[in-house]
C-alpha positions as CSV (number, residue, x, y, z in Angstrom):
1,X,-66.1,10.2,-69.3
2,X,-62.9,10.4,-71.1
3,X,-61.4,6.9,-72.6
4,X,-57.8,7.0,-72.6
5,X,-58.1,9.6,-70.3
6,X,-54.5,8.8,-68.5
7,X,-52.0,10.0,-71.3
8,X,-51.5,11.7,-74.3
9,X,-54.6,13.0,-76.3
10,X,-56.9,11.9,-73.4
11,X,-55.1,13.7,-71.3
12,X,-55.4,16.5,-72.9
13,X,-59.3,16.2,-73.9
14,X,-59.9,15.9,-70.2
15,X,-58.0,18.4,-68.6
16,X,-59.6,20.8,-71.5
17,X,-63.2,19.7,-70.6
18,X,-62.5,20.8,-66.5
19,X,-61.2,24.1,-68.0
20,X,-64.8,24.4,-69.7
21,X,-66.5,24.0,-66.5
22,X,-67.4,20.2,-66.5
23,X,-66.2,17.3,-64.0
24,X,-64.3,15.1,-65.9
25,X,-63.3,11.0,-65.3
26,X,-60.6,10.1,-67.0
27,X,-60.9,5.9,-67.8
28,X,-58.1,4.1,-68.8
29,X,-56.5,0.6,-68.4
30,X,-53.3,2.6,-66.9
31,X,-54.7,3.3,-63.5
32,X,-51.7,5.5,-62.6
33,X,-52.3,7.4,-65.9
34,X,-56.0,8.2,-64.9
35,X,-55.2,9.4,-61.0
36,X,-52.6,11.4,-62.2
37,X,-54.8,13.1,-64.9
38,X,-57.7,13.2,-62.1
39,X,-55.4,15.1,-60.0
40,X,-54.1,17.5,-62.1
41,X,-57.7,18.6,-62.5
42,X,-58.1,18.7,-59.3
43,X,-55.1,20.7,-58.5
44,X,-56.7,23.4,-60.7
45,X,-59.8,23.2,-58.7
46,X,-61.9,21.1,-61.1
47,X,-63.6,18.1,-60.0
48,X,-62.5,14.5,-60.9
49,X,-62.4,11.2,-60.8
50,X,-60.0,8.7,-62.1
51,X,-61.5,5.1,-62.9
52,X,-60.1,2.1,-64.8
53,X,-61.8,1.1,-67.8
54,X,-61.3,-1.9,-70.1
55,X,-63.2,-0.8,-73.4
56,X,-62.7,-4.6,-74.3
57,X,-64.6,-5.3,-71.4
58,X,-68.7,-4.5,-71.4
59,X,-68.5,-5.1,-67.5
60,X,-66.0,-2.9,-66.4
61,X,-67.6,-0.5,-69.1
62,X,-70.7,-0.5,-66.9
63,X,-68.6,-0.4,-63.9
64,X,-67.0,2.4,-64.6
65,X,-70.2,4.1,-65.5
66,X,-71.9,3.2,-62.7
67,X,-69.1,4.5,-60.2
68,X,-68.7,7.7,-62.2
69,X,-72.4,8.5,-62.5
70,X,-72.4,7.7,-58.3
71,X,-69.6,10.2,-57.4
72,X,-70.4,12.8,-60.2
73,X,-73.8,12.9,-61.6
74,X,-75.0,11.3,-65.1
75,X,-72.6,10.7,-67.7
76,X,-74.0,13.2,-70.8
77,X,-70.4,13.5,-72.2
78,X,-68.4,10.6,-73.6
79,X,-64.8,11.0,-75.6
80,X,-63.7,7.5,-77.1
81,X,-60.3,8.1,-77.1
82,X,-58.7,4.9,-76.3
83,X,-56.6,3.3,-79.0
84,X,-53.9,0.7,-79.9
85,X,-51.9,-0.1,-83.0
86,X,-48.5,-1.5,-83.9
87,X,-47.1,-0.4,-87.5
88,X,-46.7,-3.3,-90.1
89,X,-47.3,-4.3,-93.1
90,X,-50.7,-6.0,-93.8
91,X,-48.9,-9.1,-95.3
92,X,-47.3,-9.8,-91.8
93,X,-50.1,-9.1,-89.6
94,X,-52.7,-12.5,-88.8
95,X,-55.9,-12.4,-87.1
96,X,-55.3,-11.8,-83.7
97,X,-53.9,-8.8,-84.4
98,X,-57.0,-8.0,-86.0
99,X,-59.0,-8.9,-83.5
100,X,-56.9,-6.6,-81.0
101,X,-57.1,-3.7,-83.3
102,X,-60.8,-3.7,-83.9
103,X,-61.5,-4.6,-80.6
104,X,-60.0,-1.7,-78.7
105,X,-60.7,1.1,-81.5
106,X,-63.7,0.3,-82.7
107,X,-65.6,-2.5,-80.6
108,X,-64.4,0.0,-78.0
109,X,-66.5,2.8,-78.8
110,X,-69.2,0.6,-80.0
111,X,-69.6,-0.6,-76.1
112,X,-69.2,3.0,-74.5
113,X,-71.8,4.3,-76.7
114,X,-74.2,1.7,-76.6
115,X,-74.2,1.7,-72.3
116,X,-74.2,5.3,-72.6
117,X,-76.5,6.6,-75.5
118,X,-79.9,5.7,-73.7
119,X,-79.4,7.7,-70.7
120,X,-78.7,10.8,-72.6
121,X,-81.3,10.4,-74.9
122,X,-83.6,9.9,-71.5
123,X,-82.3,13.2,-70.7
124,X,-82.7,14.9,-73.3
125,X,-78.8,16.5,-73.7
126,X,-75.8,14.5,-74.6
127,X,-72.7,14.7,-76.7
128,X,-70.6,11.8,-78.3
129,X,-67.2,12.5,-79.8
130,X,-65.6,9.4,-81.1
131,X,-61.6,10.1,-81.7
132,X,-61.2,8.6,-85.4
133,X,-57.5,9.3,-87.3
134,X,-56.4,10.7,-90.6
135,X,-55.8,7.7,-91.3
136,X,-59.2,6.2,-91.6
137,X,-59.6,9.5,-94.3
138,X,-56.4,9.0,-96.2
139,X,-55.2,5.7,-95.6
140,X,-51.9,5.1,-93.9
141,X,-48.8,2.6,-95.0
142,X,-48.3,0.2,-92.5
143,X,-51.8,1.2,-90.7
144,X,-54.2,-1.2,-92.8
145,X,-56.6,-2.4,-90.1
146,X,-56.0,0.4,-87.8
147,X,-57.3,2.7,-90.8
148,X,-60.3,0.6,-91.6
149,X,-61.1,0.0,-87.4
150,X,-61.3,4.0,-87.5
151,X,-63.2,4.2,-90.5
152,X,-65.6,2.2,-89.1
153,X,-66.0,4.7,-86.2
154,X,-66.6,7.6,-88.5
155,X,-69.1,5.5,-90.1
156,X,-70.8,4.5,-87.0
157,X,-71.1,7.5,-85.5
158,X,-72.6,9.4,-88.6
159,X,-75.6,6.8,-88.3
160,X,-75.7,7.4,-84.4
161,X,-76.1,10.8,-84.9
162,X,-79.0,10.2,-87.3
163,X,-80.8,7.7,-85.1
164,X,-80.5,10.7,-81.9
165,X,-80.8,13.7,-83.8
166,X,-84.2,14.2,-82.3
167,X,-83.5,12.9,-78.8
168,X,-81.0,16.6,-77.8
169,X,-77.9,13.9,-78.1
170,X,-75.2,15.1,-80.8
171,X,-72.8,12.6,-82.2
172,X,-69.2,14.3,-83.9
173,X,-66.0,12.4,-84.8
174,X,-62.1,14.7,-84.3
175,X,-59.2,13.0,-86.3
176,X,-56.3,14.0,-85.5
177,X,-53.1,14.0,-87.8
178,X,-49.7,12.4,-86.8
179,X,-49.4,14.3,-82.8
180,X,-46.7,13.8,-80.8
181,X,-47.9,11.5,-77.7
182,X,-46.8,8.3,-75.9
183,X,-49.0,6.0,-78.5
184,X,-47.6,7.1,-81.3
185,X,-44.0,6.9,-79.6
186,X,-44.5,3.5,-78.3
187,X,-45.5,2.7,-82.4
188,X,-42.4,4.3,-83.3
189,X,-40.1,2.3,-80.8
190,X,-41.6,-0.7,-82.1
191,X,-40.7,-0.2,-85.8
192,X,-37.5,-0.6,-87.5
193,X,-36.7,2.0,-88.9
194,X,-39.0,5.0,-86.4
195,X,-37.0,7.8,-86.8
196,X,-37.6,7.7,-90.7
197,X,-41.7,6.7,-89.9
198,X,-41.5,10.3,-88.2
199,X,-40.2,12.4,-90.5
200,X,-42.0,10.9,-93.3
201,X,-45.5,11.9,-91.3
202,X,-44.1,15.3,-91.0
203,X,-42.8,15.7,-94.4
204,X,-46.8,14.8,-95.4
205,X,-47.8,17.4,-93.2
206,X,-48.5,20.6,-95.0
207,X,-47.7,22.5,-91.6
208,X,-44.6,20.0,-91.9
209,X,-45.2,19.2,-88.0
210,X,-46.6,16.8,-85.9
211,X,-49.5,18.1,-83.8
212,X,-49.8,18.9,-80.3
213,X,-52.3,16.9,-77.5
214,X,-53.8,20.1,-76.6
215,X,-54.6,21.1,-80.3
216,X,-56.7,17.8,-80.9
217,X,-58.1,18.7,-77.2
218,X,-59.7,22.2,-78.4
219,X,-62.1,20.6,-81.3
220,X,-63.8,18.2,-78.7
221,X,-64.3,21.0,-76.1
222,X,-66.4,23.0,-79.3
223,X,-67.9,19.7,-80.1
224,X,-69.3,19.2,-76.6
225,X,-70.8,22.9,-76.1
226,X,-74.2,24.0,-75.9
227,X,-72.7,26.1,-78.9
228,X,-73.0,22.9,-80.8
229,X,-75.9,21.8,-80.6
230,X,-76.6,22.2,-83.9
231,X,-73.7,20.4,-85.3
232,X,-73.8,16.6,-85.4
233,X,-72.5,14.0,-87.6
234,X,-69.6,15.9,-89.0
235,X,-66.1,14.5,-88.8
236,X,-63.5,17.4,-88.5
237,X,-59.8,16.8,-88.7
238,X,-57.5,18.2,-87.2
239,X,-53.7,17.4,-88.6
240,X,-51.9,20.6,-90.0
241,X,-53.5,20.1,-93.4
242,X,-53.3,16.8,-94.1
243,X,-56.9,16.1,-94.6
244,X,-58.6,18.8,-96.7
245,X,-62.3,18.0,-97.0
């Protein structure tokens, strides 16, 4: 299961995951978005199913579990890759955007996890990657609670990985750098002055790009292996340099 599975990084984690050999379900609020990232996998003879997931939402969390585990067999992957954030300063933000931002990037992966986690560790196999950001590593102007929602996931999923470590479950966080996709578009259109947000993330960019979908895509697909079943807890970026540790 692949949150945010209809566009952008999603997108791109899940088509990558069929090309590894697994049936994928892309879940997202954008229903379109899902289908047509289900049926581009199944155009290239993968097998898929699209579903529509609230992460704000336990019930259609369990839902959508429920219906993917019935068409295609136990859910022993998840990628929380849904997200949400408008740039502004912290002064000018109030508390409901608060609650929005924590609520779909961190609550969000706090609800997957928790319907998902026991079955794997039933099973004996599983692997978690929780999509963080730079910017919960660095900070980022105009990001406050956006980069302290995503810190919180790298936090929370180093103490999952503790509490499975023995249960054949692996727990790994990917944070991408600035990447070009319709989020951070949509963030851009919103602001002021986007053009100049853009080419101020590039200019921080040692690789003095943004990143590509498909880049972010090709740490998860490692992360979920059998060849990494020894690697849990770790929190890799992936963002042209920006984060070096």
């Amino acid at each position: 299961m692949v949150t945010g599975g209809g566009s952008g990084i999603g997108r791109a984690i899940s088509v990558a995951l069929a090309d590894a050999g697994h049936a994928v379900a892309p879940a997202d609020l954008d229903t379109a978005g899902a289908v047509a990232t289900a049926e581009r996998i199944s155009a290239a003879g993968g097998r898929a199913l699209a579903v529509t997931l609230d992460v704000t939402r336990p019930t259609s969390i369990s839902t959508a579990v429920d219906d993917i585990e019935a068409a295609l067999g136990p859910v022993d992957i998840v990628v929380n890759c849904a997200g949400w954030d408008e740039l502004k300063p912290f002064g000018d933000t109030d508390e409901d955007f608060w609650d929005r931002v924590i609520d779909i990037n961190l609550k969000g992966t706090l609800r997957t996890v928790h319907r998902c986690l026991p079955g794997m560790a039933e099973r004996g196999w599983g692997r978690i990657v929780n999509i963080s950001s730079d910017a919960a590593r660095v900070g980022s102007s105009l990001e406050a609670v956006y980069a302290g929602a995503k810190g919180g996931v790298i936090s929370f999923t180093k103490t999952i990985a503790r509490e499975a470590a023995r249960t054949g479950v692996t727990a790994n966080v990917v944070c991408p750098g600035p990447t070009d996709t319709p989020l951070l578009d949509g963030i851009v259109a919103a602001s002021d002055n986007g053009e100049k947000v853009i080419g101020a993330m590039a200019r921080a960019v040692p690789m003095k790009r943004i990143g590509q979908p498909e880049e972010i895509a090709a740490a998860v697909v490692y992360f979920c292996s059998e060849e990494a079943g020894f690697t849990t807890g770790q929190t890799l970026s992936v963002s042209g340099g920006l984060t070096m540790a």
